[in-house]
C-alpha distance (Angstrom), angle and dihedral (degrees) to the residues before:
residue distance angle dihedral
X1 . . .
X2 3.63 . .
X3 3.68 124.8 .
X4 4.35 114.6 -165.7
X5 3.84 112.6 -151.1
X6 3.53 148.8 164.7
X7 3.77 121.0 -131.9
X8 3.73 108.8 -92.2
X9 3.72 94.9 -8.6
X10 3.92 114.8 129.1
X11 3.74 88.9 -87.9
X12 3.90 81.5 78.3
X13 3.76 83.6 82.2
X14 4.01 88.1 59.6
X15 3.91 89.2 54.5
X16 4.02 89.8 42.3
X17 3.66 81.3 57.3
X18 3.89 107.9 39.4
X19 4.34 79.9 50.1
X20 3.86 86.8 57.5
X21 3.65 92.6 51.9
X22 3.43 90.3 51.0
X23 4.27 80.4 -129.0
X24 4.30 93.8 150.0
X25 3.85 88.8 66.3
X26 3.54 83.5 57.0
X27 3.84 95.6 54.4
X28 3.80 104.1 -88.3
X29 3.54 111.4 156.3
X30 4.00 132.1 -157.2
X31 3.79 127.2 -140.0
X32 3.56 124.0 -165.6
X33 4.06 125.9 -141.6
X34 3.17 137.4 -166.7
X35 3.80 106.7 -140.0
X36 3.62 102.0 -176.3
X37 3.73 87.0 58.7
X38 3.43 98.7 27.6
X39 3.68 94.5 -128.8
X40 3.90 145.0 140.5
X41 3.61 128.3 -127.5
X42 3.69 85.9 -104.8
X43 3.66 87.7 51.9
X44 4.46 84.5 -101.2
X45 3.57 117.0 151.7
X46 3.63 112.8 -95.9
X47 3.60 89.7 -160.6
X48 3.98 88.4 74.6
X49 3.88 86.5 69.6
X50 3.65 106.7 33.4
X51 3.80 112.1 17.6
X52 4.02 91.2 -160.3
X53 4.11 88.5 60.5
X54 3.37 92.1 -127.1
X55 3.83 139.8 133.8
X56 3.31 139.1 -99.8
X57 3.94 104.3 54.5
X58 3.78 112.3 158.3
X59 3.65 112.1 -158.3
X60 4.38 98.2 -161.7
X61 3.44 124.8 -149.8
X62 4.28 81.8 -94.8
X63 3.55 86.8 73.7
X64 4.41 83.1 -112.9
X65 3.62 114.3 135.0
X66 3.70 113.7 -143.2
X67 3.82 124.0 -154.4
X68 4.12 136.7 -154.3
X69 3.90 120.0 49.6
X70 4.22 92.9 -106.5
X71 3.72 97.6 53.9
X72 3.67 92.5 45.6
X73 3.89 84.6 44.7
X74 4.20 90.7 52.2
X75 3.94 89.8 39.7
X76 3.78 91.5 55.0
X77 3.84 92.9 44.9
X78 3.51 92.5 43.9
X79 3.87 96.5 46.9
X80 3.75 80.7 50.7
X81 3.46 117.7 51.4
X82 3.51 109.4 157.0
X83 3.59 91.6 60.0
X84 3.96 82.6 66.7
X85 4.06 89.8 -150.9
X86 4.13 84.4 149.4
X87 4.32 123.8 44.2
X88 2.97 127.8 -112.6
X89 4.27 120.8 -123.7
X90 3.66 130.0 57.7
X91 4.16 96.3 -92.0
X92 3.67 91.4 43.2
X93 3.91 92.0 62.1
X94 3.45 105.8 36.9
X95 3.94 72.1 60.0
X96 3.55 96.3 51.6
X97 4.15 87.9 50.5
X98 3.93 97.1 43.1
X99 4.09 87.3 55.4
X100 4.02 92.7 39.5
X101 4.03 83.3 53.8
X102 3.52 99.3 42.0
X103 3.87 90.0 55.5
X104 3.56 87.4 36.0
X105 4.04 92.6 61.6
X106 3.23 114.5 5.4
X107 3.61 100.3 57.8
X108 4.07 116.2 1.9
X109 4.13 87.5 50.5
X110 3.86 100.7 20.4
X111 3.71 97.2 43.8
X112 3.45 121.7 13.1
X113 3.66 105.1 38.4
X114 3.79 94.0 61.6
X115 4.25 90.0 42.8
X116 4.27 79.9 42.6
X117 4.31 90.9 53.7
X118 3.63 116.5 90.7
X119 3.95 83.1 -171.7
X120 3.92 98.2 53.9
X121 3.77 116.8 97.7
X122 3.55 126.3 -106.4
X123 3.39 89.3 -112.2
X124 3.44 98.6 60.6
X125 3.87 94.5 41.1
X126 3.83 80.2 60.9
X127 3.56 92.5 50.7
X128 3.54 95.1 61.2
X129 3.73 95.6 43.4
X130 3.70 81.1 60.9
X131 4.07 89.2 60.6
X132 3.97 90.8 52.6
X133 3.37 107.9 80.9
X134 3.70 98.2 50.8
X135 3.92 95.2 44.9
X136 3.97 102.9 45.9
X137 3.41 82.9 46.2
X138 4.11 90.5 69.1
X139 4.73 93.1 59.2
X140 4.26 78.2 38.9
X141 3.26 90.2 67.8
X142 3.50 105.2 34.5
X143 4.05 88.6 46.1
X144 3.67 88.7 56.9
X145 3.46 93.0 83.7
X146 3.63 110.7 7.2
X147 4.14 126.2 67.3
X148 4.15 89.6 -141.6
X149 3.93 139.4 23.9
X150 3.84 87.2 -110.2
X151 3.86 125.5 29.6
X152 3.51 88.3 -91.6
X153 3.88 140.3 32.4
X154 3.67 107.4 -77.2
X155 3.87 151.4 160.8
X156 3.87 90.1 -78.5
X157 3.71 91.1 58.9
X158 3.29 93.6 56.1
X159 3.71 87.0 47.2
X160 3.47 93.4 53.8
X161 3.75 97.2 46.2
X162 3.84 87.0 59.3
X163 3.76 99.6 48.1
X164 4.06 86.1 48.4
X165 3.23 93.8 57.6
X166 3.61 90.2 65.5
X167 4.00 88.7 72.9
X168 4.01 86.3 81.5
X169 3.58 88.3 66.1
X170 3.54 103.9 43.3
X171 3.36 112.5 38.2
X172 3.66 99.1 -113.3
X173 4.04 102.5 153.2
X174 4.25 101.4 -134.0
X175 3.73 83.2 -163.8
X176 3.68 85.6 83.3
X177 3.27 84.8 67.2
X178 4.14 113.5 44.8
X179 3.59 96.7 173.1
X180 3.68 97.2 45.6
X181 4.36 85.4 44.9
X182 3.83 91.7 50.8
X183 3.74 87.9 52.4
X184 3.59 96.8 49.0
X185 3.54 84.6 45.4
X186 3.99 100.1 59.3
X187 3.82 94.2 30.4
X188 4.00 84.8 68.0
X189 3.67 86.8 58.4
X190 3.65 93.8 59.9
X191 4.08 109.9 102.5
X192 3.70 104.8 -118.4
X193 3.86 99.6 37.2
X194 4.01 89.9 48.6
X195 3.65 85.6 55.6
X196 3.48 98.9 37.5
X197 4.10 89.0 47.1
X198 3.89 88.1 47.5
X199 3.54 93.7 44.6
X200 3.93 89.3 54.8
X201 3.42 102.2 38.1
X202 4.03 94.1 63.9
X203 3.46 92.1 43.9
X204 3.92 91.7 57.2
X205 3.83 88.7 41.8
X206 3.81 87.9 55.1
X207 4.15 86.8 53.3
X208 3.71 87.8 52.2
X209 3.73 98.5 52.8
X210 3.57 90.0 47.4
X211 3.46 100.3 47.0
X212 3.78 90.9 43.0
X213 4.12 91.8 54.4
């Protein structure tokens, strides 16, 4: 199994979840890409594996490459039961899904992606600002009173994590948001996500000294 990522991009929740699994012991294996450039460690095109350029791409043990951070998410937890990332029971994942596509659209693609473009226009950028309130205000209210999306830890948490992490770079305040910042806050804490975070974050600190000279 091979999972291709970007440091810090949402295919960090892909790693978060491969690290709960416990799926590197097993022979896992993580390849870096540069997505502005399109571009393999090895200086490869990444275009040759996902046309779009963009990250994650899980390559199974099938050889198949799979596409689009919440099917890899579901194939993962799925392929690994017993790490019970996903519920069990009809209501519990239609949950599972209608969280996964609410972070999915609402805020990875509706909101941070314009706030994340150096190309979009201001006006846009405001645009999606607009959109924040409203939507953080949905895992606010859940968080309030429960320690994770679901009733458990799952693949939306991980989800989550990764698209919150995007506040750093934006300038969105999470202290708008105390619930949601609390549960950023103790999520880090967890084993695999602090590793996977720490893991990431020097990686995309070694782009930025590179790219910076």
């Amino acid at each position: 199994m091979e999972l291709y990522f970007a440091p810090l991009a949402c295919s960090l929740a892909a790693r978060i979840t491969l690290y709960e699994v416990g799926a590197p012991a097993a022979g896992a294996r993580f390849t870096q890409v540069d997505t502005r450039a399109k571009r393999l460690a090895d200086g490869g095109d990444f275009r040759a594996v996902n046309p779009l350029g963009q990250v994650p791409v899980l390559r199974t043990d099938s050889g198949e490459c799979l596409t689009e951070n919440t099917a890899v998410l579901q194939y993962l937890a799925e392929h690994f039961p017993d790490a019970k990332l996903a519920p069990a029971g009809e209501l519990a994942r239609a949950r599972l899904r209608e969280w996964l596509g609410f972070i999915g659209t609402e805020l990875h693609k509706a909101v941070f992606v314009p706030l994340l473009d150096a190309a979009a226009p201001d006006a846009v950028k405001a645009y999606a600002r607009e959109k924040l309130a409203l939507r953080m205000a949905r895992p606010e209210t859940r968080l309030a009173s429960h320690e994770y999306l679901l009733d458990e830890f799952s693949i939306a948490d991980a989800y989550l994590l990764a698209v919150l992490n995007w506040t750093l770079a934006t300038g969105v305040n999470l202290a708008d948001w105390p619930a949601v910042m609390a549960y950023r806050e103790r999520l880090l804490e967890r084993p695999a996500i602090a590793r996977a975070f720490g893991e990431e974050l020097a990686l995309w600190q070694e782009e930025v000294r590179r790219a910076t000279g």
